[in-house]
C-alpha positions in Angstrom: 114.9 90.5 133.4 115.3 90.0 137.1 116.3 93.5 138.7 119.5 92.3 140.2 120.6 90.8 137.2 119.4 94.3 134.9 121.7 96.3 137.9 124.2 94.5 136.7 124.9 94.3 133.0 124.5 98.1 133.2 127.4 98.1 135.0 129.4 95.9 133.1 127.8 97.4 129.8 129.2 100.6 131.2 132.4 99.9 132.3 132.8 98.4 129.0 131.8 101.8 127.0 133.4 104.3 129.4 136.5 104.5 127.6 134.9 105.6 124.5 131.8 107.5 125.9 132.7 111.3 125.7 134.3 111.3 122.0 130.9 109.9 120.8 128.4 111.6 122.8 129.5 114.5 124.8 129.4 117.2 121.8 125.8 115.6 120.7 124.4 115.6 124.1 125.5 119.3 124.9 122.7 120.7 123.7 119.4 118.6 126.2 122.5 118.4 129.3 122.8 122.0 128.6 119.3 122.7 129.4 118.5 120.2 132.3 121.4 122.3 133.6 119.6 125.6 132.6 116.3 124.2 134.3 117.8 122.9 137.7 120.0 126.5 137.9 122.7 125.3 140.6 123.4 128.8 142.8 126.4 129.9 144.2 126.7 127.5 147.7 124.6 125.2 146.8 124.9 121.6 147.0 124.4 119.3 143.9 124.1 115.4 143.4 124.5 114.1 139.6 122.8 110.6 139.7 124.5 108.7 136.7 126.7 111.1 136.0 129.0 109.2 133.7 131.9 110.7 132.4 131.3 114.4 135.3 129.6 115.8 132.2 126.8 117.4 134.1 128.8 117.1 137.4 131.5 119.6 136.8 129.9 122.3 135.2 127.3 121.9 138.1 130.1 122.2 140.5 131.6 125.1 138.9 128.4 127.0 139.3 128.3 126.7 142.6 131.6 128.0 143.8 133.8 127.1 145.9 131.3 127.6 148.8 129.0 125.0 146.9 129.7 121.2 146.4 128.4 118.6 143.3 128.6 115.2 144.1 128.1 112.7 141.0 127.5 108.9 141.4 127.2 106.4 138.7 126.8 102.1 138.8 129.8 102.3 136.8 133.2 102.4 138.6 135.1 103.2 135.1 133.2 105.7 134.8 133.6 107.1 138.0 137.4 106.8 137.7 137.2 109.2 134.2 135.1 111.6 135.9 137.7 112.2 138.9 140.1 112.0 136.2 138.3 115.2 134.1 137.7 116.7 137.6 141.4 116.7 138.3 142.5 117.8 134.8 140.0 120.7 135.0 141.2 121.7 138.8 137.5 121.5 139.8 138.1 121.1 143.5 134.3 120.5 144.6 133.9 118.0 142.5 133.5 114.2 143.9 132.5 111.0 142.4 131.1 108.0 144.1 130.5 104.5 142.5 126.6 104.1 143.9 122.9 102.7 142.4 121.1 105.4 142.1 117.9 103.6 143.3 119.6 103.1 146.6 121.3 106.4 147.3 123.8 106.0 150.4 123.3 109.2 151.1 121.4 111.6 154.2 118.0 112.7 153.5 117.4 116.5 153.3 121.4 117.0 151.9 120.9 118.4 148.5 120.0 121.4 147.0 119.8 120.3 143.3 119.4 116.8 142.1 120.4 116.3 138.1 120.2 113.0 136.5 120.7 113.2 132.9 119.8 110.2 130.2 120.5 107.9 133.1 116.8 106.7 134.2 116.1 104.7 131.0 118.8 102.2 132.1 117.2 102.2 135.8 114.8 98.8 136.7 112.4 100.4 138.5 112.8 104.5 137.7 110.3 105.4 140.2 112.4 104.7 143.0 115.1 106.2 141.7 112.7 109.5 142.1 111.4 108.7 145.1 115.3 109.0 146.5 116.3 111.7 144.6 112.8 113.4 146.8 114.7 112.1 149.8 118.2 113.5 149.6 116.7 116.6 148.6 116.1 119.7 150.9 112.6 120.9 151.1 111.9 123.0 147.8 115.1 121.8 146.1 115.1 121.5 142.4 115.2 118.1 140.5 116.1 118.1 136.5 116.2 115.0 134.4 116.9 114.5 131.0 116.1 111.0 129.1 115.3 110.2 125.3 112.8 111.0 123.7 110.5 109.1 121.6 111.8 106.2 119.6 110.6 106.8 116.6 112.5 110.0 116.4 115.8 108.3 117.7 117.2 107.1 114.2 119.9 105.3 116.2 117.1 103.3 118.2 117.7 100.6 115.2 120.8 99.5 116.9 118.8 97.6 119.5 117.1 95.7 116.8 119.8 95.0 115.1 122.3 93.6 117.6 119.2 91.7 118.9 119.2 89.2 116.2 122.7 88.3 117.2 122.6 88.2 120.6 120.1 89.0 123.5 121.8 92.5 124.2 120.0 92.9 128.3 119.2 96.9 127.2 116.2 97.5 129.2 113.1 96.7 127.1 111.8 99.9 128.3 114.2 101.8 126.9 111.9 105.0 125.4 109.0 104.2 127.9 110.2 107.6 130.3 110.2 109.9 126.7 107.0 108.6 126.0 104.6 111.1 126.1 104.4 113.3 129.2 105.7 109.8 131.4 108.2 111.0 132.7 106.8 114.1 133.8 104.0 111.8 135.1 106.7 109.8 137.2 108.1 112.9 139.1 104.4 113.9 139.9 103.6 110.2 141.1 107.2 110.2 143.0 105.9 113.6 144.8 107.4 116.0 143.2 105.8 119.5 142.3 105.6 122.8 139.7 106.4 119.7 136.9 107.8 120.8 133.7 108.4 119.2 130.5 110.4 120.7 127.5 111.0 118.2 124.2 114.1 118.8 122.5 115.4 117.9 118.8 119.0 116.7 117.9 120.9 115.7 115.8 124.1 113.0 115.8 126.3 113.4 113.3 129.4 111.4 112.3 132.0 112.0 110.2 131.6 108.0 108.4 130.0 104.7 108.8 132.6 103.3 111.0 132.0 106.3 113.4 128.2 106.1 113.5 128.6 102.4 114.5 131.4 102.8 116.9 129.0 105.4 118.9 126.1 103.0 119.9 128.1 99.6 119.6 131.8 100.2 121.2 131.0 103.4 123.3 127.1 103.3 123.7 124.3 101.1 125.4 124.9 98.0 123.8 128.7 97.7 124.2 128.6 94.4 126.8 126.6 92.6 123.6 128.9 94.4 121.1 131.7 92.3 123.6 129.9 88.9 123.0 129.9 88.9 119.4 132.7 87.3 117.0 134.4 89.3 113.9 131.3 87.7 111.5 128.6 88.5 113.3 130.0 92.1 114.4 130.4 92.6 110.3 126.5 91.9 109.8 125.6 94.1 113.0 127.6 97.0 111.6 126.1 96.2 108.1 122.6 95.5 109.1 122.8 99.2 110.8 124.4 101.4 108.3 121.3 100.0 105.9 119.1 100.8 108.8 120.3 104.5 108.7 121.0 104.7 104.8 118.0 107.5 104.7 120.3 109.6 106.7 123.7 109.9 104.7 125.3 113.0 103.6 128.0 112.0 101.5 130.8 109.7 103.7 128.8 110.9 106.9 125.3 110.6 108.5 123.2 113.1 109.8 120.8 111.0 112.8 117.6 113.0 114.4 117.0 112.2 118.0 114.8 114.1 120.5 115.4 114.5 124.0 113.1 115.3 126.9 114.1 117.3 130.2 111.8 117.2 132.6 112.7 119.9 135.7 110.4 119.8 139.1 110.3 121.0 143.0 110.2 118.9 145.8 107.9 120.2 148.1 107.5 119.9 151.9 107.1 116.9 153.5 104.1 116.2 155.5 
């Protein structure tokens, strides 16, 4: 798919899941944004930018650790999603918080402004990822710390099976390289080629669970990455997606509920001095 075109059903897609976003995946992503957080360490008057920020879920803790002295700035393609995060920002009195609708391949932003750059499963959904990096290296003060979180490999993200489901319905725009960056050590490869330095990679294991089968379908197809082709579909053929994926993660039911292993992959790096 044409760039342009990918840029854009992301947004849409997101818009279309922001609503529903945190009660499906903020508790089960706690863990990996938890420790991109851990790994980027955001100081006391320090500034932070959190590219796809979503819902401020990175963004406001961020900004909390930096003080009042400090500053976190979150941007996302998605305006709804922007909205919700000045929303939580507001209800949580975070003050030095601000959100910014913005393509984080094309950061409007000054070079050498950030202390800390986070983006957290946000690259996957990114045409070209590498210049995504390559900004975040930009904005980015000499020696400022970059942490990125992503999926890890597919065949340890039970859930993955939504793609190939909905896919026989409808051609769902997701980009095909979905898992490419939790591949292996790519996305640590990725920073290095984008310039950064001191590249480390730590794998992560999860685990999604829902409390029934409605729930576990809700979570990828209403409120996850293939909401704008969830949109498309009438009542019949959403009844054979939701079926064709409950069968697809049948192995992992505990009684009404299912039990999903995924892997996550945070990947933390310095950018050095320019030369």
């Amino acid at each position: 798919m044409e760039a342009r075109l990918q840029r854009r059903v992301q947004r849409y897609g997101w818009d279309l899941a922001a609503a529903d976003y945190d009660d499906f995946w903020q508790a089960p992503l706690a863990p990996v944004r938890d420790a991109m957080l851990a790994s980027a360490a955001p100081r006391p008057g320090e500034r932070v930018l959190d590219v796809a920020c979503g819902t401020g879920a990175a963004t406001l803790p961020a900004a909390q650790a930096v003080g009042p002295q400090g500053s976190a700035v979150g941007v996302d393609v998605s305006q709804r999603m922007v909205d919700a995060a000045r929303h939580a920002a507001m209800a949580r009195r975070v003050a030095n918080a601000s959100f910014e609708r913005m393509d984080g391949e094309t950061l409007a932003l000054a070079d050498s402004s950030f202390d800390v750059a986070l983006c957290g499963f946000g690259l996957m959904y990114m045409p070209e990822p590498t210049q995504c990096l390559r900004e975040l290296r930009r904005v980015l003060l000499p020696g400022g710390r970059i942490a990125l979180a992503v999926w890890g490999e597919r065949a340890r993200c039970a859930w993955a099976a939504a793609f190939e489901v909905i896919e026989r319905e409808v051609a769902s725009d997701v980009c095909p390289l979905f898992f490419h960056t939790g591949q292996g050590d790519n996305l640590a490869r990725l920073c290095s080629e984008a310039g950064f330095a001191a590249v480390a990679q730590q794998r992560m294991a999860m685990r999604l669970d829902y409390a029934d089968g409605q729930q576990a379908c809700d979570a990828v197809l209403v409120g996850g990455p293939v909401a704008l082709a969830w949109s498309r579909l009438d009542a019949e053929a959403r009844r054979r997606v939701q079926q064709s994926y409950l069968e697809a993660i049948a192995t992992w039911r505990q009684g009404e509920g299912y039990q999903l292993p995924a892997e996550g992959v945070v990947v933390s790096a310095i950018s050095p001095a320019r030369t």
